[in-house]
C-alpha positions as CSV (number, residue, x, y, z in Angstrom):
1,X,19.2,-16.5,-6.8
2,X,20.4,-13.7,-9.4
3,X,19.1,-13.1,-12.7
4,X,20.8,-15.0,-15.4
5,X,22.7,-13.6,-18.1
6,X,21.2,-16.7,-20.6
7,X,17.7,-18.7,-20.2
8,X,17.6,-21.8,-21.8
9,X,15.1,-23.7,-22.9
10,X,13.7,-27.0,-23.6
11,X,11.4,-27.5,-26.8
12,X,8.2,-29.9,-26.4
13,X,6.1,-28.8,-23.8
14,X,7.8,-25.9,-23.0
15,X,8.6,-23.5,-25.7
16,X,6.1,-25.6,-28.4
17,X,3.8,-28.8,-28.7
18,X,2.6,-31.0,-31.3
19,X,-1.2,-31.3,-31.0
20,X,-3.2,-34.1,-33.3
21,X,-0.3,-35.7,-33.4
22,X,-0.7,-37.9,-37.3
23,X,2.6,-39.9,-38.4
24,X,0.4,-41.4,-41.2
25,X,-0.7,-37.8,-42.9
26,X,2.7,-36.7,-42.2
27,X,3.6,-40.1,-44.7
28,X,0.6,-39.0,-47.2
29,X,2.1,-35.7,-47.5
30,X,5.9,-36.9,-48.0
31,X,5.0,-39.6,-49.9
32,X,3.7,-37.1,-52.9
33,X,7.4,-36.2,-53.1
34,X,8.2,-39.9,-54.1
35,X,10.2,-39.7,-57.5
36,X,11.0,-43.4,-57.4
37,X,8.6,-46.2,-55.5
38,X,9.7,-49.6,-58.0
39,X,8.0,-52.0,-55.2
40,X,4.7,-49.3,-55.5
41,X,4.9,-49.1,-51.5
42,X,1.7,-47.7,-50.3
43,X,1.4,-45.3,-46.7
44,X,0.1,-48.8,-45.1
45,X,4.1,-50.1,-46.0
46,X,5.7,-47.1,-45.0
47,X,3.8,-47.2,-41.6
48,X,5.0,-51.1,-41.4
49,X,8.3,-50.6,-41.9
50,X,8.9,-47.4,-39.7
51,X,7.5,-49.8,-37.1
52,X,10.4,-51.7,-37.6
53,X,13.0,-48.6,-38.0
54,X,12.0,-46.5,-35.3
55,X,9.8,-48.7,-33.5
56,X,12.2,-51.3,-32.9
57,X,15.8,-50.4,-33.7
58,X,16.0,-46.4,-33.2
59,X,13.6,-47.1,-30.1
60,X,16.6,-49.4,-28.7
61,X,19.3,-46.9,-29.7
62,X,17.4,-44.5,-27.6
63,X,17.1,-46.5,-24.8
64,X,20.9,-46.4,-24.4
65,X,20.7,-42.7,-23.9
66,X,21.7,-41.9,-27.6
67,X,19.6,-41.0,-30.3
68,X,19.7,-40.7,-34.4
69,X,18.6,-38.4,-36.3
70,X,15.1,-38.5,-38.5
71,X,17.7,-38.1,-41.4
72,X,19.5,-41.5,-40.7
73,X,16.3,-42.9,-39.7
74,X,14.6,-41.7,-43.3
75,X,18.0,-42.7,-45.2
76,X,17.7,-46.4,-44.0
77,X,13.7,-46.5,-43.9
78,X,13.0,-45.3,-47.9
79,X,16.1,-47.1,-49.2
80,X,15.4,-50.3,-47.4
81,X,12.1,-49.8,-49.3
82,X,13.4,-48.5,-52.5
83,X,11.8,-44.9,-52.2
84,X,13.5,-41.8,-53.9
85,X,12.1,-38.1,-53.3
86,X,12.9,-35.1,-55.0
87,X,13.5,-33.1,-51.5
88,X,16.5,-32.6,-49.6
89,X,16.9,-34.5,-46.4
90,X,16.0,-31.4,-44.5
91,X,13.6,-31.0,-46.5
92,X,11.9,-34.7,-46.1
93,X,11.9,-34.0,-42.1
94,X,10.0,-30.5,-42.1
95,X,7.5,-31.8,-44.9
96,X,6.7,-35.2,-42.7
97,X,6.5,-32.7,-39.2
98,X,4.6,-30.4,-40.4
99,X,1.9,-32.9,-42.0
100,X,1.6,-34.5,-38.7
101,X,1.3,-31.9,-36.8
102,X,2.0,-27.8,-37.4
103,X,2.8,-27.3,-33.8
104,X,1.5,-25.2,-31.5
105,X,2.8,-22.3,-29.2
106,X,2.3,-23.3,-25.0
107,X,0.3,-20.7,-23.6
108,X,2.4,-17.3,-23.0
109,X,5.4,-18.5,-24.4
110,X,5.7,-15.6,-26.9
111,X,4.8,-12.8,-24.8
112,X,7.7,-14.7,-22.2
113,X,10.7,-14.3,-24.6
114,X,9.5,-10.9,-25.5
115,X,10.2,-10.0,-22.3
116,X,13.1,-11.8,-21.4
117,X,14.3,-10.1,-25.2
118,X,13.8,-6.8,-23.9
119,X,15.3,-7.4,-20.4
120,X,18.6,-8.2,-22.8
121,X,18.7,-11.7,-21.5
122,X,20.1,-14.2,-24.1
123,X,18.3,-17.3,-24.9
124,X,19.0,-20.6,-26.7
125,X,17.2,-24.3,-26.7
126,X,18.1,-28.0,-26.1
127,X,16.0,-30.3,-27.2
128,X,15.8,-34.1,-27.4
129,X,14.0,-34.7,-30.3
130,X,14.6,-36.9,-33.6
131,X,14.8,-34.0,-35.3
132,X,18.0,-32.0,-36.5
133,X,18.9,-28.3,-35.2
134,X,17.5,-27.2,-38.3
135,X,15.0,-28.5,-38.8
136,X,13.6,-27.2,-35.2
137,X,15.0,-23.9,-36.1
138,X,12.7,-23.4,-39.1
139,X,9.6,-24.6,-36.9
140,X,10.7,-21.9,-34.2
141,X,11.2,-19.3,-36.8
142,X,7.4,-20.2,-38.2
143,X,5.9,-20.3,-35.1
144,X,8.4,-17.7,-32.5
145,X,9.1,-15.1,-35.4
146,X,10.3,-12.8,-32.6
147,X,12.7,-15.7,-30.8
148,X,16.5,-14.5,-30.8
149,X,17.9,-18.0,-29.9
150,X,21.7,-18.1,-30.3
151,X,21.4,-21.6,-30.2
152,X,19.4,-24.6,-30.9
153,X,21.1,-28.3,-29.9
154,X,19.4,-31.3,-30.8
155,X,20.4,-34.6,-29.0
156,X,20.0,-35.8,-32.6
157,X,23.0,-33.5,-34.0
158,X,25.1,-34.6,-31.0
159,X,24.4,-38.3,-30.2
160,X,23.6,-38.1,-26.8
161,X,20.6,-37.3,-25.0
162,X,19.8,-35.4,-22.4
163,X,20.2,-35.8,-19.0
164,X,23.9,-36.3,-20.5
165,X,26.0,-33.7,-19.4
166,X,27.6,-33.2,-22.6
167,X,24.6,-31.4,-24.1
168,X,24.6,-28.8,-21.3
169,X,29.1,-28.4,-21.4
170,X,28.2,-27.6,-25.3
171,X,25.9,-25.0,-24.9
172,X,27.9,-23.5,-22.0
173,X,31.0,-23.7,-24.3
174,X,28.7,-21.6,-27.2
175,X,28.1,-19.6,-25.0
176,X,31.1,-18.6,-23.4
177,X,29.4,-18.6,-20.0
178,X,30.1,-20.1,-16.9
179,X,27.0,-22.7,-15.3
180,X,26.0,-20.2,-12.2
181,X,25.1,-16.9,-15.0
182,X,22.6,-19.6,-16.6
183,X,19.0,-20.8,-16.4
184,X,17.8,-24.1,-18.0
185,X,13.8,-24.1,-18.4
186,X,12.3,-27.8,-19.2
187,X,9.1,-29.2,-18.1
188,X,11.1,-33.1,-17.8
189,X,12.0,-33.3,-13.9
190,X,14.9,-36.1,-14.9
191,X,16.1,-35.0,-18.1
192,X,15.9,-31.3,-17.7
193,X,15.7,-30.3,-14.1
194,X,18.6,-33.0,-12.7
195,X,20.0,-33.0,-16.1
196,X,20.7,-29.3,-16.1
197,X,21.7,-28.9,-12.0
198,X,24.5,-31.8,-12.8
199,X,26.1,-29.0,-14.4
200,X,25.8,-26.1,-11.7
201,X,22.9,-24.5,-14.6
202,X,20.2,-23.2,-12.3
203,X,17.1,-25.3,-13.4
204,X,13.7,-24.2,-13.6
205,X,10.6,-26.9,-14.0
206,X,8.0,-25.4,-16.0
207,X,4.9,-27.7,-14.7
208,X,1.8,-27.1,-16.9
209,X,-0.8,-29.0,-17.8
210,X,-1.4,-27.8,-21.3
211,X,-2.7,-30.6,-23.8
212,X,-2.4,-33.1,-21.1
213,X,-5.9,-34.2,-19.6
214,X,-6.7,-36.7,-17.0
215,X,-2.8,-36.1,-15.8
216,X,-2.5,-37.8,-12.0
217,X,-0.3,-35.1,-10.5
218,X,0.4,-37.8,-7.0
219,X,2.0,-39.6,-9.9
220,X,4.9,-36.9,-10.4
221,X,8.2,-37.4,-10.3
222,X,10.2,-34.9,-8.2
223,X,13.2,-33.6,-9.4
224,X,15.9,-34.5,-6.4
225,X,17.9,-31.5,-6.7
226,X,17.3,-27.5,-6.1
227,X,15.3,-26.0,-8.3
228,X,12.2,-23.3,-9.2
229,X,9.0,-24.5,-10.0
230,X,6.7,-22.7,-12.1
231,X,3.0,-23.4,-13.7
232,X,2.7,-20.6,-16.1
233,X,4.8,-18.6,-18.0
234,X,3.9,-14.9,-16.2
235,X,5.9,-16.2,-13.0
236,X,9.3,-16.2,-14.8
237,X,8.8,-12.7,-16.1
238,X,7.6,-11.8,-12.8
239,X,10.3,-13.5,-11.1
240,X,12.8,-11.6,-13.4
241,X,11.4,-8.7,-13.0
242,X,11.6,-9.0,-9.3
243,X,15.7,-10.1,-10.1
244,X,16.3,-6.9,-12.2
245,X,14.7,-4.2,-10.1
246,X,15.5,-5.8,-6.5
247,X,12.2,-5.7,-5.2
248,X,11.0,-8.0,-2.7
């Protein structure tokens, strides 16, 4: 093991998580934007339909191993139901996130990328979420002011979701580095760990238990593939530390 010349990093439960999770206030709060509602759709007809957007058809999409973006998802939701809003479709996903839920940083995450800032290691994120790069970028600069991510990949920007190798080859390509100077840092043993160690990317499962009570830990999944497993986020800096100055 050497130290890496770039960590990256998954997004929920990793870097950030979404406590009081609330689709319907996050519809409340979007829905004041609505210019143009001819059928007078209340929250109660939003919630139906997204049942049958993302619930049923995006859900399916998904379950191929591709995914579409909250964008496409909003396009065919509000004009299958007529609605018009004065934002941007940007705009329309940060409003509706951060009404359901403003996020929240995992515990020691900040103080972590400080760190790994001032050690001069670079750092960048891929994520599997519905939401666009930047979208996740503005919640990273709102709630990480201090990140220096030189990238942020979304499975929704690229189609395919991770464990797909292609998400990994893009980042490497970004970043102009080979697989074995790289770290990938996820807390999903299939999708992150294996995902990433497909790719020669040295993979590091960050298991914590943050915001997930009653979890059955004889119920884990094992990533089946070398890796580093950590519980907290002062055993990578240590760890690093322990890289940079050689000591045992």
């Amino acid at each position: 093991m050497h130290s890496p010349k770039m960590i990256l990093f998954d997004y929920g439960h990793t870097l950030l998580y979404e406590p009081d999770w609330d689709p319907v206030r996050g519809t409340a709060v979007l829905m004041e934007y609505a210019v143009r509602n001819p059928n007078h759709c209340t929250v109660e007809d939003v919630r139906r339909a997204s049942d049958l957007v993302y619930g049923v058809h995006l859900e399916a999409v998904q379950a191929l191993g591709y995914d579409v973006s909250a964008q496409v998802g909003d396009r065919l939701l509000y004009d299958y139901l007529g609605i018009q809003f004065s934002l941007s479709p940007v705009e329309m996903e940060t409003v509706f996130w951060d009404a359901a839920t403003p996020g929240a940083i995992m515990p020691g995450a900040d103080t972590m990328l400080d760190s790994i800032n001032a050690a001069g290691i670079r750092t960048g994120v891929i994520s599997n979420p519905r939401w666009s790069g930047e979208a996740l970028t503005q919640r990273f600069h709102r709630l990480l002011p201090r990140n220096q991510f030189e990238l942020v990949l979304t499975s929704s920007d690229y189609l395919v979701r991770k464990p797909n190798r292609l998400l990994f080859d893009v980042a490497l390509q970004k970043a102009g580095l080979k697989p074995e100077d790289v770290w990938y840092v996820g807390d999903n043993p299939t999708a992150d760990i294996e995902g990433a160690a497909q790719v020669g990317i040295y993979p590091v499962w960050f298991d914590n238990d943050t915001d997930r009570g009653g979890r059955d830990h004889a119920a884990d999944i094992v990533p089946q593939c070398e890796h580093l497993r950590i519980r907290e986020w002062s055993e990578l800096v240590a760890i690093l530390e322990q890289l940079r100055t050689g000591a045992s």
